[in-house]
N, CA, C and O atoms as a GROMACS GRO file, in nm:
protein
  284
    1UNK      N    1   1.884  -0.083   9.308
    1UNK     CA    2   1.985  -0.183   9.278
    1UNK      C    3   1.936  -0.322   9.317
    1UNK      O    4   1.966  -0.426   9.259
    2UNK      N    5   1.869  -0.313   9.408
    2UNK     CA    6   1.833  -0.435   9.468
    2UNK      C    7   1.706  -0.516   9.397
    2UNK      O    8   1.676  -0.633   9.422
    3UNK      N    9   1.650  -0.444   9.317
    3UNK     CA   10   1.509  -0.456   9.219
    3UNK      C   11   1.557  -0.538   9.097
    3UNK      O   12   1.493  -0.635   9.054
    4UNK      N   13   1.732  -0.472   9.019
    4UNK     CA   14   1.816  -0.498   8.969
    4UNK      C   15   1.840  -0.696   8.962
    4UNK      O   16   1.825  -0.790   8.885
    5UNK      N   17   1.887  -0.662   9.112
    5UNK     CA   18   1.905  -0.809   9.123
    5UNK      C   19   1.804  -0.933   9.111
    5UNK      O   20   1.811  -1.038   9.047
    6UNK      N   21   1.702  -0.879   9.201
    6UNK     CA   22   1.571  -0.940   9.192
    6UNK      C   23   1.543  -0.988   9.045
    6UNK      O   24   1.487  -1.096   9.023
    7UNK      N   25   1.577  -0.917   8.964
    7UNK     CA   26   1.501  -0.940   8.806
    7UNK      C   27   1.639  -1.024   8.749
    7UNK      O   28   1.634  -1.106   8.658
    8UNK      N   29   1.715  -1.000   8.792
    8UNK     CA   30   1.840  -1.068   8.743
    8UNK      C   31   1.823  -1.228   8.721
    8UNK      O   32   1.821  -1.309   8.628
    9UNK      N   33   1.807  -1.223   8.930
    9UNK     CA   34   1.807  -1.377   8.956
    9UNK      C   35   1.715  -1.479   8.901
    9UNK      O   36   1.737  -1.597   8.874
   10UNK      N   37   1.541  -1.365   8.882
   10UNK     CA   38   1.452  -1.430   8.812
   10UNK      C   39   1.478  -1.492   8.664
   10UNK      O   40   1.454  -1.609   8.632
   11UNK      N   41   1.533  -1.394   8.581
   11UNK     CA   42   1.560  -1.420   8.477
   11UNK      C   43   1.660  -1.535   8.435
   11UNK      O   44   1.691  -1.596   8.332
   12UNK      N   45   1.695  -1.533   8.571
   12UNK     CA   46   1.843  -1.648   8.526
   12UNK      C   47   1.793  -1.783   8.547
   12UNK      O   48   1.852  -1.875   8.489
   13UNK      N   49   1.662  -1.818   8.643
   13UNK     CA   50   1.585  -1.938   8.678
   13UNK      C   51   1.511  -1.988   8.570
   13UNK      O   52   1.471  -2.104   8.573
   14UNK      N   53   1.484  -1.906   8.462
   14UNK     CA   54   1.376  -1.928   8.360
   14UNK      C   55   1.446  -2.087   8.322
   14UNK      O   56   1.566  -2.093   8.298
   15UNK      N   57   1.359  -2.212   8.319
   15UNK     CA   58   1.416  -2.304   8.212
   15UNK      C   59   1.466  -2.314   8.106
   15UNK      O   60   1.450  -2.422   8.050
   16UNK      N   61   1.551  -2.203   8.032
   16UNK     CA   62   1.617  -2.164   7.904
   16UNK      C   63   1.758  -2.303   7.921
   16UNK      O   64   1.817  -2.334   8.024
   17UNK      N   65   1.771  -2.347   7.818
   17UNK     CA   66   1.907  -2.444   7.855
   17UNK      C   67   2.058  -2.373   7.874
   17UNK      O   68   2.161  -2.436   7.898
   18UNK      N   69   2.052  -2.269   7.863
   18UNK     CA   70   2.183  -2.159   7.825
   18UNK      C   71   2.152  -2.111   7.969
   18UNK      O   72   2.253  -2.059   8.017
   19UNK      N   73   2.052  -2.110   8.049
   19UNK     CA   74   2.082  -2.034   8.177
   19UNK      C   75   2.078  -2.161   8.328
   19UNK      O   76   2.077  -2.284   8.336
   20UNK      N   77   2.078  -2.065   8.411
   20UNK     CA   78   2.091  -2.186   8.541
   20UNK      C   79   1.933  -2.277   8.531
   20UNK      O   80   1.902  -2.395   8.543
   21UNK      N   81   1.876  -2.178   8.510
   21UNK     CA   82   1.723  -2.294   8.531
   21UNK      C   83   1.688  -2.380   8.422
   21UNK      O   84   1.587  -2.451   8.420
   22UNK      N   85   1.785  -2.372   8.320
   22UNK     CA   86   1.776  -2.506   8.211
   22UNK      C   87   1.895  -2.608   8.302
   22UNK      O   88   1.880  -2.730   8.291
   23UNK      N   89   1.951  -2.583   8.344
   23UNK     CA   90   2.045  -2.683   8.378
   23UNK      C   91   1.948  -2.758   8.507
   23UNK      O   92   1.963  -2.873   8.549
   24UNK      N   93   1.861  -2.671   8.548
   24UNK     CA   94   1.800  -2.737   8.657
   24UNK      C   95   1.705  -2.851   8.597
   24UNK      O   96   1.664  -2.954   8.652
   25UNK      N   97   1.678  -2.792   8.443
   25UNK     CA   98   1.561  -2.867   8.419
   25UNK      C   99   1.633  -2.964   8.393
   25UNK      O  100   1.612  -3.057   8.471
   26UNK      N  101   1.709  -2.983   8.319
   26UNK     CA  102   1.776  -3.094   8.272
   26UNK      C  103   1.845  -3.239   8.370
   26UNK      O  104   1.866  -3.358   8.347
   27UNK      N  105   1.864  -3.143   8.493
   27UNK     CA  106   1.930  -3.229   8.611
   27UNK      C  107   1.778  -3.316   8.642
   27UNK      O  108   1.778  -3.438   8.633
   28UNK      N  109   1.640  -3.236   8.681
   28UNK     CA  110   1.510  -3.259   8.697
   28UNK      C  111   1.459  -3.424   8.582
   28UNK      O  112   1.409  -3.529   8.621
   29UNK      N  113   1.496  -3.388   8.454
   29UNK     CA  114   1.453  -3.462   8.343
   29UNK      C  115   1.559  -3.598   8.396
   29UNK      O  116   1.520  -3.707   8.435
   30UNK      N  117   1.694  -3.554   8.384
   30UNK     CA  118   1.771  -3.743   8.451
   30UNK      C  119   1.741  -3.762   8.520
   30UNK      O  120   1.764  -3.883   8.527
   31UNK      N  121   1.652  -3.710   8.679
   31UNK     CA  122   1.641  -3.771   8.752
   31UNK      C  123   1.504  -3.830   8.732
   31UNK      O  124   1.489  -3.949   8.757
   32UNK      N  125   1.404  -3.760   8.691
   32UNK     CA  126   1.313  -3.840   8.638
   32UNK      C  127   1.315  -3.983   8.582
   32UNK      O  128   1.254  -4.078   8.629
   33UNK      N  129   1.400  -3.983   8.466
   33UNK     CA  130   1.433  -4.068   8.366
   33UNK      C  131   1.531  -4.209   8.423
   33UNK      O  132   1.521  -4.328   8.395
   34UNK      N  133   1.593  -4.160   8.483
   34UNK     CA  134   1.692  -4.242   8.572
   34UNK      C  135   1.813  -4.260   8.509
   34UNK      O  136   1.889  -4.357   8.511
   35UNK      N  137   1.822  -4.156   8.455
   35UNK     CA  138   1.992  -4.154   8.314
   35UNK      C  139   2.007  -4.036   8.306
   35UNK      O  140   1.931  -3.945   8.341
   36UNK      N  141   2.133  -4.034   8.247
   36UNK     CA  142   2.181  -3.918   8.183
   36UNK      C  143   2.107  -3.847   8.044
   36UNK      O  144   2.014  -3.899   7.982
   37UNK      N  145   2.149  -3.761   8.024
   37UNK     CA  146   2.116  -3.730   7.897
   37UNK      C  147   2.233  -3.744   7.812
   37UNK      O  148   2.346  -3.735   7.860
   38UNK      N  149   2.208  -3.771   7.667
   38UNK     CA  150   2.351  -3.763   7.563
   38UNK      C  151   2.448  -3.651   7.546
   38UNK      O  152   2.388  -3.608   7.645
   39UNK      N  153   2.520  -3.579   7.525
   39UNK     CA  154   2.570  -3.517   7.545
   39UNK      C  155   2.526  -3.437   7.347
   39UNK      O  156   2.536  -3.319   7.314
   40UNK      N  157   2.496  -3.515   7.287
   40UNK     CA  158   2.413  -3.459   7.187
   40UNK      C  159   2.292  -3.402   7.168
   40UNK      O  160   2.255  -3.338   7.070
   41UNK      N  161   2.208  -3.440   7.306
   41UNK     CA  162   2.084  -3.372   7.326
   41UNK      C  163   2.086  -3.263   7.414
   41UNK      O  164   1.986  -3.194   7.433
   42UNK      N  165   2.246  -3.233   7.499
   42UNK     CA  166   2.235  -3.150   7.598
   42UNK      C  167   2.259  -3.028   7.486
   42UNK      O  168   2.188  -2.928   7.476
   43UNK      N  169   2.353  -3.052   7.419
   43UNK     CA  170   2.383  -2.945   7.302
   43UNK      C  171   2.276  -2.885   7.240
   43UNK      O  172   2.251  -2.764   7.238
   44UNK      N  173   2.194  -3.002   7.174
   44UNK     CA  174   2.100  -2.922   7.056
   44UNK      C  175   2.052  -2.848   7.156
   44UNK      O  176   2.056  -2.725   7.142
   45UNK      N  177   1.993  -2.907   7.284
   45UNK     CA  178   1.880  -2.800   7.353
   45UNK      C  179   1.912  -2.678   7.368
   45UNK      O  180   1.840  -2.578   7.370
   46UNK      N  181   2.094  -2.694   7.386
   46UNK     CA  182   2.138  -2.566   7.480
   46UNK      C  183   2.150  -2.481   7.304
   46UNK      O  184   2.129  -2.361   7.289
   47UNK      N  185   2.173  -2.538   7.237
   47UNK     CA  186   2.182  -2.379   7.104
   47UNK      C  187   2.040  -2.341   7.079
   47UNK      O  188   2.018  -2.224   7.048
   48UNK      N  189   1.908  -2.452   7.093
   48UNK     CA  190   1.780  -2.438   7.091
   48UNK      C  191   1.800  -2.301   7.235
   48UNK      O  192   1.774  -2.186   7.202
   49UNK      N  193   1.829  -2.319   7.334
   49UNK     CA  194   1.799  -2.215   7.452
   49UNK      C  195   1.908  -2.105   7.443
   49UNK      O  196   1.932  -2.024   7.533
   50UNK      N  197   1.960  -2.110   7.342
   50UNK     CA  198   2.056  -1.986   7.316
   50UNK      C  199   1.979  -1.883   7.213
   50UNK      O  200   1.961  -1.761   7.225
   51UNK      N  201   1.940  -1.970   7.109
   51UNK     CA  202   1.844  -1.887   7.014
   51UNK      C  203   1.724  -1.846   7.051
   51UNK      O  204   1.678  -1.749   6.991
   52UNK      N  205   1.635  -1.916   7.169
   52UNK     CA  206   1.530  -1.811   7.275
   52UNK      C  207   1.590  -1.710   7.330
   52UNK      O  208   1.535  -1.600   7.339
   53UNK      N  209   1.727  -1.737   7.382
   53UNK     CA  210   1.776  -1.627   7.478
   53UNK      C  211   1.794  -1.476   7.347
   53UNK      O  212   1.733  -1.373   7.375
   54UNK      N  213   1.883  -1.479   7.209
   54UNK     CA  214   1.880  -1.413   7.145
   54UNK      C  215   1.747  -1.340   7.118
   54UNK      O  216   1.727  -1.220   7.098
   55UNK      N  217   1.663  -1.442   7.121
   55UNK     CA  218   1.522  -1.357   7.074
   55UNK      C  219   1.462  -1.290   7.125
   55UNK      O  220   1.393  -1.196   7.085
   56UNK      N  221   1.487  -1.341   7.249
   56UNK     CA  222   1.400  -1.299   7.349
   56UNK      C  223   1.501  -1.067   7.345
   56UNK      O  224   1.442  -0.960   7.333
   57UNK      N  225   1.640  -1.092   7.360
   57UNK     CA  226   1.662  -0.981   7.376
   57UNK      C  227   1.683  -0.888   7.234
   57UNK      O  228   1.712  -0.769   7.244
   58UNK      N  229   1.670  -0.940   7.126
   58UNK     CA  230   1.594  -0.887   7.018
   58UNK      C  231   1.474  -0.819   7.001
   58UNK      O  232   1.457  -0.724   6.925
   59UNK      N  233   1.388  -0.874   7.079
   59UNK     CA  234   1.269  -0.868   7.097
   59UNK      C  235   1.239  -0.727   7.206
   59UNK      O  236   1.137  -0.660   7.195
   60UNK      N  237   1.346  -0.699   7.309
   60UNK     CA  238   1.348  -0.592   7.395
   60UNK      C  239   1.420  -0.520   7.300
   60UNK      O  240   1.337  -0.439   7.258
   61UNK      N  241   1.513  -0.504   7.250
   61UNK     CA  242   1.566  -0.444   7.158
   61UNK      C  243   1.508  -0.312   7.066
   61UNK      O  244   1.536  -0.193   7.054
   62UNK      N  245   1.374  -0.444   6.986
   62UNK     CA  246   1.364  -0.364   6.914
   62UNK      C  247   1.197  -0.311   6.962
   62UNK      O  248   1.115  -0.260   6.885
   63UNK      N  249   1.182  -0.332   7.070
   63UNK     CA  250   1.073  -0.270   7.159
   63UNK      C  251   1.107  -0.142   7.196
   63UNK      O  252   1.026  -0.050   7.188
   64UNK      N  253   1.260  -0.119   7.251
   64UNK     CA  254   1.271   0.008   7.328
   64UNK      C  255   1.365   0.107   7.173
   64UNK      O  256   1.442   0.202   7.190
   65UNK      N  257   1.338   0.067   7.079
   65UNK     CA  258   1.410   0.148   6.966
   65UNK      C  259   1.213   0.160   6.914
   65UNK      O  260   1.198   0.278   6.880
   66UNK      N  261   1.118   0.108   6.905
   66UNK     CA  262   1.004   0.153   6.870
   66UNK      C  263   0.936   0.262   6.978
   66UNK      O  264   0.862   0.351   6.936
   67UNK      N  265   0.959   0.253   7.079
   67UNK     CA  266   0.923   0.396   7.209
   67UNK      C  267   1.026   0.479   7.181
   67UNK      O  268   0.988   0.590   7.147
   68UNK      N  269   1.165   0.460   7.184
   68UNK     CA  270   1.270   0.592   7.150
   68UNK      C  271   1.209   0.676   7.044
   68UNK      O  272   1.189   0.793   7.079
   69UNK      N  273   1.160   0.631   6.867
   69UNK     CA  274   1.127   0.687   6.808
   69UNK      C  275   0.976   0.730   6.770
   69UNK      O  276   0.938   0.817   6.691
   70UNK      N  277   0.894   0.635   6.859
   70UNK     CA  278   0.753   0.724   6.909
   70UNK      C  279   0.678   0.643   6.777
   70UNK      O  280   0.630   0.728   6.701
   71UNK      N  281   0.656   0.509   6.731
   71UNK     CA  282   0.603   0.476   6.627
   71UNK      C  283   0.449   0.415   6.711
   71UNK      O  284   0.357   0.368   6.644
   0.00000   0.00000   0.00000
């Protein structure tokens, strides 16, 4: 269970904009910048980091349906 979590928390740090470690990046990028970001660029990124996140578990998806049926 605890291995569980471990992979959890990792996964949730990744810079994806849809998870905590895109929000980090993004906090990282204004402070760099010395501004905010638009609230039009926080969007595109975050449906841009929603459609990695889809792919990404598409991608496990249809990995563990190619070992189930032994191709």
């Amino acid at each position: 269970m605890a291995l569980f979590s471990v992979n959890l928390a990792i996964l949730n740090l990744l810079p994806i904009p849809v998870l905590d470690g895109g929000h980090l990046a993004f906090l990282l990028i204004e402070v760099y910048r010395g501004k905010e970001l638009s609230f039009e660029t926080r969007m595109r990124w975050s449906q841009v980091g929603f459609l990695i996140l889809i792919g990404i578990m598409v991608l496990a998806l249809s990995n563990d349906f190619v070992r189930l049926l032994g191709f």
